[in-house]
C-alpha positions as CSV (number, residue, x, y, z in Angstrom):
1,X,-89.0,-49.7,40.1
2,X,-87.0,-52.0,38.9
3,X,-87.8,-52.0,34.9
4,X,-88.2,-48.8,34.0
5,X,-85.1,-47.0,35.3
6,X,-82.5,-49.2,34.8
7,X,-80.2,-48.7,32.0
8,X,-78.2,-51.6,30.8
9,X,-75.0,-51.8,32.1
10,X,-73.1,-52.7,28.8
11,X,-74.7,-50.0,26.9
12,X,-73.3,-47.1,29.8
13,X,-69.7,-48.9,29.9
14,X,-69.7,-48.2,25.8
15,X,-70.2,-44.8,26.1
16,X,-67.9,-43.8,28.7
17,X,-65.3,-45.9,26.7
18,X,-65.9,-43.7,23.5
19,X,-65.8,-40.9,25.6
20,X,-62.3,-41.5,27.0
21,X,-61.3,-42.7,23.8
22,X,-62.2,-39.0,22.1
23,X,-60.3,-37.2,25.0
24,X,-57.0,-39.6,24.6
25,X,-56.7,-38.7,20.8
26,X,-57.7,-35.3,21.6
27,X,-54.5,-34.9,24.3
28,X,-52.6,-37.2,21.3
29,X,-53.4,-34.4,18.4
30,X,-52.1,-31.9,20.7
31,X,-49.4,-32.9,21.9
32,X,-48.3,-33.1,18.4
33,X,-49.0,-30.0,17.3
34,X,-47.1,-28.7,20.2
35,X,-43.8,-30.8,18.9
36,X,-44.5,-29.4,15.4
37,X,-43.7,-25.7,16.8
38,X,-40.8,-27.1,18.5
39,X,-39.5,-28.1,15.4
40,X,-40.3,-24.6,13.9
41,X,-38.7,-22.9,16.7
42,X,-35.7,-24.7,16.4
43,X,-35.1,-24.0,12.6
44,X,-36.1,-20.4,12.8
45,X,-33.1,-20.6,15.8
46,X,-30.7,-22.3,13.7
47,X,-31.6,-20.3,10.3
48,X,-30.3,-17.1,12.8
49,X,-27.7,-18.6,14.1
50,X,-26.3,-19.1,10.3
51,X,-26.9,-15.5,9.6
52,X,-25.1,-14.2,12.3
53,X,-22.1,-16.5,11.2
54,X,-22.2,-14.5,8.1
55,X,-22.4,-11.0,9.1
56,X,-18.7,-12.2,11.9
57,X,-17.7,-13.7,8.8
58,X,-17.7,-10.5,6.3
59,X,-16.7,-8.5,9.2
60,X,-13.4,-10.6,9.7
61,X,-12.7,-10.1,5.8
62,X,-12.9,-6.4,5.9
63,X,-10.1,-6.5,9.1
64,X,-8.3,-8.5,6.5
65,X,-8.9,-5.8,4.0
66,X,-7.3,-2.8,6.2
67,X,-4.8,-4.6,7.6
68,X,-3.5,-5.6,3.9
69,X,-3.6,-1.8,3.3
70,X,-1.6,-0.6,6.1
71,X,1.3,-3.2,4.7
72,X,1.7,-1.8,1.5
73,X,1.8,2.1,3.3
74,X,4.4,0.4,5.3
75,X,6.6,-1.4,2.1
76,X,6.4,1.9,0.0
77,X,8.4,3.7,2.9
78,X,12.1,3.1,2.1
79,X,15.3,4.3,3.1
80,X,18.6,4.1,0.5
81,X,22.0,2.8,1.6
82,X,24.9,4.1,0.3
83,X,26.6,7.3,-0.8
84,X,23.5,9.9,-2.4
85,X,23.0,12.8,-4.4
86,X,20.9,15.2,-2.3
87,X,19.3,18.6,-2.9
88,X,20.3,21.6,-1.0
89,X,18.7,25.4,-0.6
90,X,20.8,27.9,-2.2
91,X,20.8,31.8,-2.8
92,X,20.4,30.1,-6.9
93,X,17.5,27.5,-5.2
94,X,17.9,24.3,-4.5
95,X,20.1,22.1,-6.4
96,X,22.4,18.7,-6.8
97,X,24.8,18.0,-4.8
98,X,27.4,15.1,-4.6
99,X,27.2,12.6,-1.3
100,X,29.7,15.2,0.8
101,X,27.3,18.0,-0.1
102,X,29.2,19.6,-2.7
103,X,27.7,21.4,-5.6
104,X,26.8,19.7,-8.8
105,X,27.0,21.0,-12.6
106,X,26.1,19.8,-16.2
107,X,27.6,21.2,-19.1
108,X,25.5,22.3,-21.9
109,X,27.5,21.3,-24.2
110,X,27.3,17.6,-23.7
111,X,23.1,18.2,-24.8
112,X,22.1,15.2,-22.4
113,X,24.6,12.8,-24.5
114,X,28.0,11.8,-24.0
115,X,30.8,13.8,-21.9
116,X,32.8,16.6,-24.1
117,X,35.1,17.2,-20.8
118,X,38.1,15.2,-21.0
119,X,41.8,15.9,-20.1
120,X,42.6,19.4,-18.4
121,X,38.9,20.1,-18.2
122,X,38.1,16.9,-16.1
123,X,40.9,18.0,-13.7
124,X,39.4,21.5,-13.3
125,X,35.5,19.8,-13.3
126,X,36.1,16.2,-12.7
127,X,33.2,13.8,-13.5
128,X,30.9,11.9,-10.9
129,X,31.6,8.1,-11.6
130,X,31.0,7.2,-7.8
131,X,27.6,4.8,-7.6
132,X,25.4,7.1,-6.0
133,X,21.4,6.4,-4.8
134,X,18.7,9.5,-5.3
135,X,18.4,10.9,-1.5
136,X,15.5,12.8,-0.8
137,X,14.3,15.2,-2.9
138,X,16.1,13.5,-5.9
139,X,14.1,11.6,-8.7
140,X,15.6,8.7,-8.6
141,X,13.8,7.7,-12.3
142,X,16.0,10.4,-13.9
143,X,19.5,9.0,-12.4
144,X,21.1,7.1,-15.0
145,X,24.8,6.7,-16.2
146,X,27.1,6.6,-20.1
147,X,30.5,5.5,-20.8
148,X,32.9,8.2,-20.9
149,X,35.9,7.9,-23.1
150,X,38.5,6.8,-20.7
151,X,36.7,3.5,-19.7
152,X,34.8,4.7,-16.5
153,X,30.7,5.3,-16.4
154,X,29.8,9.0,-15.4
155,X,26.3,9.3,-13.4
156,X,23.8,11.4,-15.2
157,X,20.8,12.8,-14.2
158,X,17.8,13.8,-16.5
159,X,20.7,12.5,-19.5
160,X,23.2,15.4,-18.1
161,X,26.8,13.8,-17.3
162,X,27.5,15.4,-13.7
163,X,30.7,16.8,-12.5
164,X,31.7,19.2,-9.3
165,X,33.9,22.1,-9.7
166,X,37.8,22.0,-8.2
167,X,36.8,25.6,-7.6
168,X,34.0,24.9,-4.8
169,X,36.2,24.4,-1.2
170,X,32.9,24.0,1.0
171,X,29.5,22.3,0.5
172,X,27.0,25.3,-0.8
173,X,29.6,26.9,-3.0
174,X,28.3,27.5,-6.5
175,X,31.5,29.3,-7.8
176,X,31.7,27.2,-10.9
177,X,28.1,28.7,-11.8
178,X,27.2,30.3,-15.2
179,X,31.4,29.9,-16.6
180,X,31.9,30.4,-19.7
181,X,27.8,30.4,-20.0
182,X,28.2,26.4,-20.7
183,X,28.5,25.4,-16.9
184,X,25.3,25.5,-14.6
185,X,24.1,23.7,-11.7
186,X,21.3,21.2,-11.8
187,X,18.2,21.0,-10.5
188,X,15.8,18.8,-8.7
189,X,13.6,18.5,-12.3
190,X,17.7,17.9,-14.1
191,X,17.5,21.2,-15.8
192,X,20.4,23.8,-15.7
193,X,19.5,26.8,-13.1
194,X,20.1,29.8,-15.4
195,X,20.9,32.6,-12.8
């Protein structure tokens, strides 16, 4: 019994030894393999965490982008200082009037130029030369002023010289209107009111 059976012992230990050898590089390959999708998982991570940087980031500039608008809304809104022509409502419409609210008039004569009232008539319709602001309703673009002959600047508006009327005792009074068809009161646009 002895011969036939028997295997050598150094020929079984070799075998087992290849055997355990296979199985350890086996467990070695996949263990690596399962650190290569750990590296894949943590770029694909990191690749979504930079998107998501981007999206907070392009939502921040569009907060930037509204709240930039509402400042300029706010800067246009403006309030003026000072004495003002304004416009009131009248039975003739609405028209100039001087910062107590009395009635303003051009003469026609003066054809958007320089004053033709001097002397007795400046008494009777004495000139604006008071530095006035355009209160609301007023176009401010069309408020301007020219040299009159007796050294002081007269306001114009729309190239009219202004004056009141010594004839008008309470704001709203348009008794100076249509005189001598050369005197009219103004309008918001700077055109004599013909009525």
């Amino acid at each position: 019994m002895t011969g036939r059976y028997q295997f050598p012992v150094s020929s079984f230990q070799s075998t087992n030894r290849t055997r355990v050898g296979a199985a350890v590089l086996g467990l070695t390959l996949l263990v690596a393999a399962c650190g290569d999708d750990t590296a894949d998982t943590t770029s694909t991570t990191t690749t979504t965490g930079a998107t998501e940087t981007t999206a907070a980031t392009t939502t921040t500039t569009a907060a930037t982008t509204t709240t930039t608008a509402a400042t300029t809304t706010e800067a246009t809104t403006t309030t003026v200082a000072g004495p003002v022509i304004g416009v009131t409502e009248t039975g003739l419409g609405p028209i100039l009037t001087d910062p107590d609210g009395m009635t303003l008039y051009l003469l026609t004569d003066d054809q958007q130029g320089a004053s033709q009232c001097s002397g007795g008539c400046a008494s009777t319709w004495p000139p604006l030369v008071d530095e006035v602001g355009a209160g609301e309703g007023v176009d401010a673009s069309l408020l301007g002023s020219v040299a009159r002959s007796d050294g002081t600047t007269q306001v114009t508006y729309n190239g009219w010289p202004l004056y009141g009327y010594a004839g008008d005792a309470a704001p709203g009074d348009t008794n100076g209107q249509g005189i001598g068809g050369r005197w009219f009161v103004v309008s918001p646009e700077g055109e004599p009111v013909d009525g």
